[in-house]
Each structure stands twice: as structure tokens, then as C-alpha cells.
N, C-alpha and C positions, 0 to 999 in steps of 0.2 A: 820890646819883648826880649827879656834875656833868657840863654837858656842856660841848662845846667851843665856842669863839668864830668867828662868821667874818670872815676880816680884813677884807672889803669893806664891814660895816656895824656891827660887833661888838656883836654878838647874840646872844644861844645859838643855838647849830642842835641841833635836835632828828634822832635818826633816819630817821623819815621825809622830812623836807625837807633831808636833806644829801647832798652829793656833795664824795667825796675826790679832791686835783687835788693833786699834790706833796707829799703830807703834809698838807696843809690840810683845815680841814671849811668847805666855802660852804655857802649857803642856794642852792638853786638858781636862785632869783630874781637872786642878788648874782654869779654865777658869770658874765661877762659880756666882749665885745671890748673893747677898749681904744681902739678906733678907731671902730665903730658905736652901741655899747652894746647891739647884740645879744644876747640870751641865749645864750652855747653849751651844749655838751653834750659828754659824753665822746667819743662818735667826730666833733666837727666842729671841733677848736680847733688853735692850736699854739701853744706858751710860749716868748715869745721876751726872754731878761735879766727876768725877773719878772714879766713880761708877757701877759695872754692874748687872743689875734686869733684871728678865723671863718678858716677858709681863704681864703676868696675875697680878705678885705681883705689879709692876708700876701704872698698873691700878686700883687694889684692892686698893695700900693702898694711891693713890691720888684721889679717891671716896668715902673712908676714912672721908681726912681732907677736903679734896675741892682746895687742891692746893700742890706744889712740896715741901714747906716750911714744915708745922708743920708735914706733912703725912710723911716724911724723916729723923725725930729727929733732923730739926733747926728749931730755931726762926724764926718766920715772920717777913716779908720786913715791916709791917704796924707796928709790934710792933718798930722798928726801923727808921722807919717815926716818928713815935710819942714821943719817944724819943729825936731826932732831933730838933723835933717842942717845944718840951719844952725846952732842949736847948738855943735857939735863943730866945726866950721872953723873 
């Protein structure tokens, strides 16, 4: 029996210490924010581009910027419209 890897630490997870999150197996240790390194859990997370945040922090730091871009450390879609649009002139 082989088991599966988990990407946060690459390790075996065994059944007992594993939780499935997007098709992944974590260790539920490694299963964590990406902004606090809090543990989550299945009902307290949200996956944002690969990513997984507590709600509170989601919400704190997109109340922050005012949107998923600058509040996440990317560049904004407009700064990249504008770009664009200089561009093509």
C-alpha cells in the first residue's frame, strides 16, 4: 500500500492524520493560512489561486485593499488594463 504525499511538507499522510482539500492529502498539522499559519479546518478556510486563509484573515485583509488583488500582494487587474491601453495608442 502506498500512501499519499502531502504538498506542505512531503511526507506520507497516513489515514488517520489526513484531510482531503482539492484533491490533496495534507497532514492536518501542514493544512494551514497562508497569512497567520493558523491550522484550519474543513468548515473554517477559503482557497484563494492556490491558496488557503482562516476566514477572518480573507476578510480582514480584502477590507484592507478593497479587492482580492493589492489586499493579497498582486498587482491590480486596472493597473494592467492601463498598461494595455497605453500599449495599443
Amino acid at each position: 500500500m502506498t500512501s499519499e504525499q502531502c504538498p506542505v511538507c512531503s511526507k506520507a499522510v497516513y489515514p488517520m492524520e489526513k484531510i482531503n482539500i482539492d484533491g490533496k492529502a495534507f497532514h492536518r498539522g501542514c493544512f494551514r493560512c497562508a497569512h497567520c499559519k493558523g491550522t484550519l479546518k474543513l468548515g473554517n478556510f477559503t482557497a484563494l489561486e492556490g491558496l488557503f486563509y482562516c476566514k477572518p484573515h480573507l476578510i480582514q485583509m480584502f477590507k484592507e485593499k478593497g479587492n482580492y488583488d493589492e489586499g493579497f500582494g498582486r498587482e491590480q487587474h486596472k493597473t494592467k488594463w492601463a498598461q494595455s491601453a497605453k500599449a495599443s495608442e
